[in-house]
py3Dmol code that shows the C-alpha trace and the ligand (Angstrom):
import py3Dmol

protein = """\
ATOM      1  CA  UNK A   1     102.529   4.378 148.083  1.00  0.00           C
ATOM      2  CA  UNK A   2     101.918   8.157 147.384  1.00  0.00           C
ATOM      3  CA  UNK A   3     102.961   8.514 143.757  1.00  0.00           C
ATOM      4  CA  UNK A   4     100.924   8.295 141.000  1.00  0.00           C
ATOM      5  CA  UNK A   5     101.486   5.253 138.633  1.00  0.00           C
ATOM      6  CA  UNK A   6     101.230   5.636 134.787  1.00  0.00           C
ATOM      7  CA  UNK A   7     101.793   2.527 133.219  1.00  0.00           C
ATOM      8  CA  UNK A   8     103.787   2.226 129.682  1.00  0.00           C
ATOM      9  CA  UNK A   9     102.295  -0.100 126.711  1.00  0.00           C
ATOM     10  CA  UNK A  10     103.547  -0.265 123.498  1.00  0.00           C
ATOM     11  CA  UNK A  11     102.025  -2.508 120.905  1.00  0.00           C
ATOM     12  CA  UNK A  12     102.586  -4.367 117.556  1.00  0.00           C
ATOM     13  CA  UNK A  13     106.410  -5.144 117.812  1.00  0.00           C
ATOM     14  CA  UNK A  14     107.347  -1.874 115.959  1.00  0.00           C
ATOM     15  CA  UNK A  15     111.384  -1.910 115.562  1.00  0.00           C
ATOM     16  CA  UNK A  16     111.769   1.632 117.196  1.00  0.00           C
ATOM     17  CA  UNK A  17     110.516   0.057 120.419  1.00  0.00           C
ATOM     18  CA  UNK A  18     113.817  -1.923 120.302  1.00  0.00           C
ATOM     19  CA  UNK A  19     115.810   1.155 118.652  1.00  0.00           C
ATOM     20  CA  UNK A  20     114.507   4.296 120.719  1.00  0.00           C
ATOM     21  CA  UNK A  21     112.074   3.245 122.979  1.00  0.00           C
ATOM     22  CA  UNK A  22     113.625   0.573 125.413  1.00  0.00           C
ATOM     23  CA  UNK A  23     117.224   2.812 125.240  1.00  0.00           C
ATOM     24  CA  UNK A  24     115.635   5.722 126.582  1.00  0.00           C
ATOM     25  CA  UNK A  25     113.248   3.915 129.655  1.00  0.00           C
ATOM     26  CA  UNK A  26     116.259   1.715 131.066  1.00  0.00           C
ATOM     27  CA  UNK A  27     118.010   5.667 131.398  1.00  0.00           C
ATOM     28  CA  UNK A  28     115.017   6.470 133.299  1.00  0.00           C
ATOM     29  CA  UNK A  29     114.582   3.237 135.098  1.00  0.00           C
ATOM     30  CA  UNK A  30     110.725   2.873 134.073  1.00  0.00           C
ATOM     31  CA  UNK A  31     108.889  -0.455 133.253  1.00  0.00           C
ATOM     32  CA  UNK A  32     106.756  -1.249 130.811  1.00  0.00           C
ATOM     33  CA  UNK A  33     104.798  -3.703 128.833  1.00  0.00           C
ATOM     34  CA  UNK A  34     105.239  -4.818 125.022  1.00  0.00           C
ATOM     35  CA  UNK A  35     102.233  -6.112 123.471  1.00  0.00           C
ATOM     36  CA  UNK A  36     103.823  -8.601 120.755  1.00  0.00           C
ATOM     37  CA  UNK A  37     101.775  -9.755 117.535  1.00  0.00           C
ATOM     38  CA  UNK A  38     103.335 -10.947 114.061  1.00  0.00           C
ATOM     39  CA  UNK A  39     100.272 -10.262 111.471  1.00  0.00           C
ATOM     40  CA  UNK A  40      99.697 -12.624 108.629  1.00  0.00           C
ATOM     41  CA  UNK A  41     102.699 -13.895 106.697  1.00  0.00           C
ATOM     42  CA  UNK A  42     102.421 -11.665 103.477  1.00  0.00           C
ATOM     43  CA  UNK A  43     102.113  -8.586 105.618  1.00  0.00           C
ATOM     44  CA  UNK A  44     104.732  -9.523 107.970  1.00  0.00           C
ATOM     45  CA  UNK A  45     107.227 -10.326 104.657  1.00  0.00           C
ATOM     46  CA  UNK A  46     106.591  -6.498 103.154  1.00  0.00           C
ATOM     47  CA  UNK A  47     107.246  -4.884 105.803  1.00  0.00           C
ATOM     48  CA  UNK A  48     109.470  -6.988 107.753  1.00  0.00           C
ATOM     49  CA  UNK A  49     112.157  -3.684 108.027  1.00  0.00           C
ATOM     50  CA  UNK A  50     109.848  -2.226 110.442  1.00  0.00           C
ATOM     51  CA  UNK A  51     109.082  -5.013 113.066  1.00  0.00           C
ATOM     52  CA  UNK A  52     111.031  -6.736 115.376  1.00  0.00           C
ATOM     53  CA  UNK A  53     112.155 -10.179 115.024  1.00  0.00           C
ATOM     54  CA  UNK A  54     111.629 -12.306 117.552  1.00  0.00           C
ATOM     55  CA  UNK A  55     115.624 -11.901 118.427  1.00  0.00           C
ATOM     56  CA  UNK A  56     115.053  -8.220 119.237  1.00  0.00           C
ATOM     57  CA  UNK A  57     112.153  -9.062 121.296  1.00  0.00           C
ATOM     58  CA  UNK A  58     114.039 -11.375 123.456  1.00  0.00           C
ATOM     59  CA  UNK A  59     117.097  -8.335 123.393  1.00  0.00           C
ATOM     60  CA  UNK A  60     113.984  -6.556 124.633  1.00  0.00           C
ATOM     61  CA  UNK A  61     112.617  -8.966 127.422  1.00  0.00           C
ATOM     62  CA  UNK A  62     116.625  -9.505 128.577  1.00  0.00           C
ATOM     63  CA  UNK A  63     116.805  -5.884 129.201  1.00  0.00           C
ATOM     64  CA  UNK A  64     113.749  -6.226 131.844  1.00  0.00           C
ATOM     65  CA  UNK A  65     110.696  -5.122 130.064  1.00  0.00           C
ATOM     66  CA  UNK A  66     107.501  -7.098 130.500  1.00  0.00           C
ATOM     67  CA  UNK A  67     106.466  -8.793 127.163  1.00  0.00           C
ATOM     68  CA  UNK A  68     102.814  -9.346 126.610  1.00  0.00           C
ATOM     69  CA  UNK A  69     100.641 -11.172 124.173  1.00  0.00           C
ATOM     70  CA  UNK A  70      98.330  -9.152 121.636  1.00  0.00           C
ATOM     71  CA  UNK A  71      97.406 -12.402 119.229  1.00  0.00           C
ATOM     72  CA  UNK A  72      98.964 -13.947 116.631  1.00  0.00           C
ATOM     73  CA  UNK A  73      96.963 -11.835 113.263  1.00  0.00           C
ATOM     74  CA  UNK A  74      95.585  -9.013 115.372  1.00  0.00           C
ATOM     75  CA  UNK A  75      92.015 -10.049 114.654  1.00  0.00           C
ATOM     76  CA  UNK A  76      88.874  -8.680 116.490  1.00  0.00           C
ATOM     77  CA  UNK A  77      88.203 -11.028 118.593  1.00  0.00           C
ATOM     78  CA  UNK A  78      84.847 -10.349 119.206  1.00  0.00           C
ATOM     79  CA  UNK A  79      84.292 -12.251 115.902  1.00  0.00           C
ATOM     80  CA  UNK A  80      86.210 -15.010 116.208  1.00  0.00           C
ATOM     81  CA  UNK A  81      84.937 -18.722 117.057  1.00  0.00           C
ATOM     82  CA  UNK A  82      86.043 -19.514 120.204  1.00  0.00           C
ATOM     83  CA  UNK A  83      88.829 -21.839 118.681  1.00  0.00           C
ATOM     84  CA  UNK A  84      90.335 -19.513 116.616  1.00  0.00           C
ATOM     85  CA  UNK A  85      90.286 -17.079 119.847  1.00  0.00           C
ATOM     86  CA  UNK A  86      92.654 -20.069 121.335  1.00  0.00           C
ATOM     87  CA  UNK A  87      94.988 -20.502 118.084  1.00  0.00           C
ATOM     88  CA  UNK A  88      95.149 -16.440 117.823  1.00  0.00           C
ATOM     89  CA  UNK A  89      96.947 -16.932 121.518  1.00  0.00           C
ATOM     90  CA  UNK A  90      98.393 -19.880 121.621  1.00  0.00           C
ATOM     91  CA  UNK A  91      99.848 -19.431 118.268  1.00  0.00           C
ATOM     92  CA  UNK A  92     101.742 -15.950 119.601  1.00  0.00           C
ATOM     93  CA  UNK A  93     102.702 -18.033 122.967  1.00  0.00           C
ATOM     94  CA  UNK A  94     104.380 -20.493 121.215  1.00  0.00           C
ATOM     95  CA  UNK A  95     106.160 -18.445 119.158  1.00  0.00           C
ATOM     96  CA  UNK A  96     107.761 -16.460 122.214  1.00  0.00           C
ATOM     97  CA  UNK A  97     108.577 -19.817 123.783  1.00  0.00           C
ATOM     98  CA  UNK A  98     110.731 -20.651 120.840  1.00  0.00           C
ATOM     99  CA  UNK A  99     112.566 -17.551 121.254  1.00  0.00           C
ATOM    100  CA  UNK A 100     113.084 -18.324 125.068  1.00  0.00           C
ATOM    101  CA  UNK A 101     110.841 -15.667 126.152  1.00  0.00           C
ATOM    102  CA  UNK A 102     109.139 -16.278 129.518  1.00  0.00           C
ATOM    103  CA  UNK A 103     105.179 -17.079 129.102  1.00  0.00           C
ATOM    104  CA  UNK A 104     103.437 -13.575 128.928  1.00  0.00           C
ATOM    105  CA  UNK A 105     100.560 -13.206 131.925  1.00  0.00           C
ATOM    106  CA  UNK A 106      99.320  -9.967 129.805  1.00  0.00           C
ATOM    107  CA  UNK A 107      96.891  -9.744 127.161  1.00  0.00           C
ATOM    108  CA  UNK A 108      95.987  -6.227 124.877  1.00  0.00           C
ATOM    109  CA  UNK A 109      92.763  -6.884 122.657  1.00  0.00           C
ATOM    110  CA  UNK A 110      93.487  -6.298 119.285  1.00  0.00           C
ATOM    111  CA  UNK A 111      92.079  -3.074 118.140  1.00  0.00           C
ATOM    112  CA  UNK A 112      91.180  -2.326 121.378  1.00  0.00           C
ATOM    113  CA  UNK A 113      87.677  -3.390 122.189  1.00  0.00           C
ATOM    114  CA  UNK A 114      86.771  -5.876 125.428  1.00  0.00           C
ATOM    115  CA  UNK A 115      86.018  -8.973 123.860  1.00  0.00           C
ATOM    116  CA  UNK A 116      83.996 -10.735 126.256  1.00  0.00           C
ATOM    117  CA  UNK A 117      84.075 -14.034 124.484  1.00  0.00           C
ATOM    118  CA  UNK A 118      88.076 -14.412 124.720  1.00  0.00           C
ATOM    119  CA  UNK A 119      88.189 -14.250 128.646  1.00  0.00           C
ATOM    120  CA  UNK A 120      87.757 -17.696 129.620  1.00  0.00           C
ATOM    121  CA  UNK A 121      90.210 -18.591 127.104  1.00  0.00           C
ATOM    122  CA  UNK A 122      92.165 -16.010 128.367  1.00  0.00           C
ATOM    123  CA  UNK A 123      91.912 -17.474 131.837  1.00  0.00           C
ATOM    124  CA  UNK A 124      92.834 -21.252 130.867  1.00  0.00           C
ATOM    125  CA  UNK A 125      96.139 -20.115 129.645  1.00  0.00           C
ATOM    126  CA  UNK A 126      97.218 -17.956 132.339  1.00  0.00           C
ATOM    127  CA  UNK A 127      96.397 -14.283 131.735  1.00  0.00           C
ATOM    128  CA  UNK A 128      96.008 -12.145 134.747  1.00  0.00           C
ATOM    129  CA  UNK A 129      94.971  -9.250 132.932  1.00  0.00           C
ATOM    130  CA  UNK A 130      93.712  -7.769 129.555  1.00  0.00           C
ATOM    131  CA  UNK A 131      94.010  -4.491 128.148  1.00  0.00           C
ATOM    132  CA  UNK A 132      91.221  -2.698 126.322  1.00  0.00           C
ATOM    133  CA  UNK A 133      91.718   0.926 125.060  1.00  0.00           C
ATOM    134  CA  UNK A 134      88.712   2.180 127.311  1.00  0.00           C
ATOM    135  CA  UNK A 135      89.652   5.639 128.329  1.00  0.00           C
ATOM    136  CA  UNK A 136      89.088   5.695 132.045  1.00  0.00           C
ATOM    137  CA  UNK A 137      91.919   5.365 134.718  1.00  0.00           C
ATOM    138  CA  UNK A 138      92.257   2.193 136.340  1.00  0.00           C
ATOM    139  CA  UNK A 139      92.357   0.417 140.209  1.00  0.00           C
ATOM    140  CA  UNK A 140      93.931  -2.392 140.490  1.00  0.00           C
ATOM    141  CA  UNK A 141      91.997  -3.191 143.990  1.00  0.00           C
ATOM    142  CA  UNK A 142      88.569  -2.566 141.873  1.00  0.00           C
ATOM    143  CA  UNK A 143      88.872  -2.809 138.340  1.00  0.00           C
ATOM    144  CA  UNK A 144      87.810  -6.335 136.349  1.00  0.00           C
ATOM    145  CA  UNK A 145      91.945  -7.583 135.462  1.00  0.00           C
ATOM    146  CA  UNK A 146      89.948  -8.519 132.189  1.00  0.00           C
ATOM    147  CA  UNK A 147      89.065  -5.165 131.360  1.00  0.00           C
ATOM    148  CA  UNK A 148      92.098  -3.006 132.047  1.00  0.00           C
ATOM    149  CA  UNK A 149      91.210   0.682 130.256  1.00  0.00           C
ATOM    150  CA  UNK A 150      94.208   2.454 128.512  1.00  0.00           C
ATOM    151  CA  UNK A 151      94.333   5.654 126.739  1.00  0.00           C
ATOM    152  CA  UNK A 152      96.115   5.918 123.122  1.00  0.00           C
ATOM    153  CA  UNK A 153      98.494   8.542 122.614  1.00  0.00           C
ATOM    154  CA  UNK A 154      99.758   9.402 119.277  1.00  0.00           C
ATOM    155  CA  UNK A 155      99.634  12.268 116.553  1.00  0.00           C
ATOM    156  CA  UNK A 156     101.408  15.376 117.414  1.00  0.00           C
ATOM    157  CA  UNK A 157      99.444  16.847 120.205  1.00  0.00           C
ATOM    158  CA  UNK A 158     101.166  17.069 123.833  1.00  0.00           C
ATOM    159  CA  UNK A 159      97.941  17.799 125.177  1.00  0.00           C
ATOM    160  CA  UNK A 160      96.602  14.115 124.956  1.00  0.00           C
ATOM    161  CA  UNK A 161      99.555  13.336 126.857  1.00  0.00           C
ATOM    162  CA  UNK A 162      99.130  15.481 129.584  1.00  0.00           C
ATOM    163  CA  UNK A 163      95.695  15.203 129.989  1.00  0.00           C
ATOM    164  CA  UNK A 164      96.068  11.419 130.012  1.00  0.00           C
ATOM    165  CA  UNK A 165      98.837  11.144 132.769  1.00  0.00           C
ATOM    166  CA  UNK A 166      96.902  14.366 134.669  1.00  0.00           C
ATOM    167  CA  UNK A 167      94.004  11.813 135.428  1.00  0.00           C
ATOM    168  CA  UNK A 168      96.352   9.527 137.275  1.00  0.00           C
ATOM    169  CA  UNK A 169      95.457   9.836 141.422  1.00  0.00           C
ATOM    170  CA  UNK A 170      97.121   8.184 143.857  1.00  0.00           C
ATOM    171  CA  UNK A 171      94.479   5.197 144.053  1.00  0.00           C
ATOM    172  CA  UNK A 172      94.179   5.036 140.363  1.00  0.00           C
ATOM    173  CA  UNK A 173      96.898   4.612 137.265  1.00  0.00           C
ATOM    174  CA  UNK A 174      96.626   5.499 133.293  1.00  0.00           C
ATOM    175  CA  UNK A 175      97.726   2.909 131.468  1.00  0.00           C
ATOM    176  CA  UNK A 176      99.391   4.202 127.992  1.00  0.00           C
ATOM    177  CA  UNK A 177      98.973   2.976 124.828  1.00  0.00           C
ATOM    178  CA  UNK A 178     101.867   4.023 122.149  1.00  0.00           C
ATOM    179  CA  UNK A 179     102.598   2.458 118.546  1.00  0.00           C
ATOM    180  CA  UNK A 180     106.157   2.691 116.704  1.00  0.00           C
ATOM    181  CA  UNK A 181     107.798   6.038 118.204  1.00  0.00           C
ATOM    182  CA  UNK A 182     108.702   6.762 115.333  1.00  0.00           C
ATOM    183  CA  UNK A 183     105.863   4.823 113.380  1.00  0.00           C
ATOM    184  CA  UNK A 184     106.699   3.076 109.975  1.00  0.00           C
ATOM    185  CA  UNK A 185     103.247   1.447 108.934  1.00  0.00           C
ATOM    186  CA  UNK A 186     100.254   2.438 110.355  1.00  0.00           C
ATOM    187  CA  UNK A 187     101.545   6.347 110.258  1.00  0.00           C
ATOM    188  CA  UNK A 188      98.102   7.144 112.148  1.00  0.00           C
ATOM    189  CA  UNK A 189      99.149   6.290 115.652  1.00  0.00           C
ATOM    190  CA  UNK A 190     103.009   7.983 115.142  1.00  0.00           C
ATOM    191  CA  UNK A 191     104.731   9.301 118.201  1.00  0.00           C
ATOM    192  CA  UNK A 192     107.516  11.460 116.975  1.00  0.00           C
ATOM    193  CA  UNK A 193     110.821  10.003 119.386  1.00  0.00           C
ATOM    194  CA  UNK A 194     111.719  13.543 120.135  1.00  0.00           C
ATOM    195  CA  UNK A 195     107.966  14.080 121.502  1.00  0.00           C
ATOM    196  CA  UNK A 196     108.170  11.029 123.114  1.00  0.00           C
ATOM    197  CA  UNK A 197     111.393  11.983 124.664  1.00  0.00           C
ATOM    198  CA  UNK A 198     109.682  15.341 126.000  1.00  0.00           C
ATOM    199  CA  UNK A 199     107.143  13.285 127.230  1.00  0.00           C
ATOM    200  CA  UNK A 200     109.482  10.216 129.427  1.00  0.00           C
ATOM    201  CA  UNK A 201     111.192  13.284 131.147  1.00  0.00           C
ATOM    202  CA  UNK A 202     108.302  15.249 131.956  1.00  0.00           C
ATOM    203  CA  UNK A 203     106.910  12.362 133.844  1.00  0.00           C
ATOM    204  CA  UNK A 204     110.452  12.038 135.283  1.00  0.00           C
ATOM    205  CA  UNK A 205     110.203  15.477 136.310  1.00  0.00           C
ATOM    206  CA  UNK A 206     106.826  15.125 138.522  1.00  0.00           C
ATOM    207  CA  UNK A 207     108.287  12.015 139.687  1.00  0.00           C
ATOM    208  CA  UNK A 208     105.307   9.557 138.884  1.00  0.00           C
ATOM    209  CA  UNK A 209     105.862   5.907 139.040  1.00  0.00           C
ATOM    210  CA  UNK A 210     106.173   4.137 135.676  1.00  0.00           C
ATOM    211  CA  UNK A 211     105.801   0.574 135.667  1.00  0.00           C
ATOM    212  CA  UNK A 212     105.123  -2.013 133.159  1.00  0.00           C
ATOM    213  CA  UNK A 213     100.998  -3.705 133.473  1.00  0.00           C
ATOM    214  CA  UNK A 214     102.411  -6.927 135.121  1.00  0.00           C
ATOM    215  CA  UNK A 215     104.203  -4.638 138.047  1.00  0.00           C
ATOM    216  CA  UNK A 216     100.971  -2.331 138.310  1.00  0.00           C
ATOM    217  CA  UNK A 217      98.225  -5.256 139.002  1.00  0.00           C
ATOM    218  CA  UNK A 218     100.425  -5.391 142.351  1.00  0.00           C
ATOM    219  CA  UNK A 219      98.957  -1.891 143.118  1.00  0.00           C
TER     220      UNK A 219
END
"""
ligand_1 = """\
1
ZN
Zn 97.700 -3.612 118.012
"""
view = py3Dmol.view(width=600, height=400)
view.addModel(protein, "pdb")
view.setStyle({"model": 0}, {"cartoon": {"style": "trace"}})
view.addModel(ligand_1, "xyz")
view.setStyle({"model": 1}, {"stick": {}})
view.zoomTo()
view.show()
């Protein structure tokens, strides 16, 4: 294996993943990894136009893509009683069992940070990895599965983008981390689609290997 791998995440069930995002990666034949949560019940109801239901994220799993778990509320974990760690996942598990969606073996930390305390839980219910957004570049034959790092990209500034997928060698991937392309409710971490579009073929064009997290812990 001589390409370089960047692997694809895209968190918080945004409906553009479903509309524009998933569309344009099956024409490219990349992978990549959905990190599902549903937020608390109020929040979910007012702005329920700009998530995915958990219909579209099966349409989304049936077309191929890994789908991951990211909690139930999107707490930080790091603060969180060890039982309410295991209700935040198990709740979100559940919930894509009902909707016939195979058990995820991916986990992104809400917000971001490693949350040390969540692991073992993590572990008991069949994670194989966890996503933090640590900026480094990752091996999958040295770095903790726990502790995946993963760079953000969003705002209008191609630079990030190349920068990010620039650091990717051919022992060691960047994991990605993109919100709603385009973003409805949390407009700070926006990716404009026609950006984002620039961005899928340029990595096209230098022929890296884009996977989803699952398919990139195989190395
Ligand atoms: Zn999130």
């Amino acid at each position: 294996m001589n390409r370089k791998t960047v692997v694809l995440t895209f968190d918080d069930a945004v409906i553009s993943h479903l509309e524009n995002v998933a569309p344009l990666l099956k024409e490219y034949g990349f992978g990549a990894t959905f990190f599902i949560c549903r937020f608390h019940d109020e929040w979910r109801a007012a702005h329920s136009s700009a998530l995915m239901t958990a219909e579209q994220i099966r349409e989304i799993s049936r077309m191929g893509f890994e789908i991951g778990n990211h909690t139930w509320n999107h707490p930080d974990l790091r603060k969180l009683e060890k039982e309410q760690i295991t209700e935040e996942i198990q709740k979100l598990d559940d919930f894509l069992a009902d909707a016939g969606i195979p058990k995820p073996v991916t986990f992104a930390y809400p917000g971001g940070p490693y949350a040390e305390n969540a692991v073992q839980i993590l572990k008991r219910n069949g994670f194989l990895a966890a996503r933090t957004t640590e900026q480094r570049t990752f091996d999958a034959k040295t770095d903790d599965p726990m502790r995946l790092p993963a760079i953000p990209i969003q705002g209008d500034d191609p630079a990030l983008f190349r920068n990010a997928v620039s650091r990717a060698t051919e022992t060691e991937a960047v994991v990605l981390v993109f919100h709603g392309v385009p973003e409805y409710v949390h407009p700070w971490v926006h990716t404009d689609f026609d950006r984002f579009k620039e961005y899928m073929a340029y990595l096209k064009e230098n022929d890296f290997r884009v996977v989803s997290l699952r398919d990139a812990l195989q190395g």
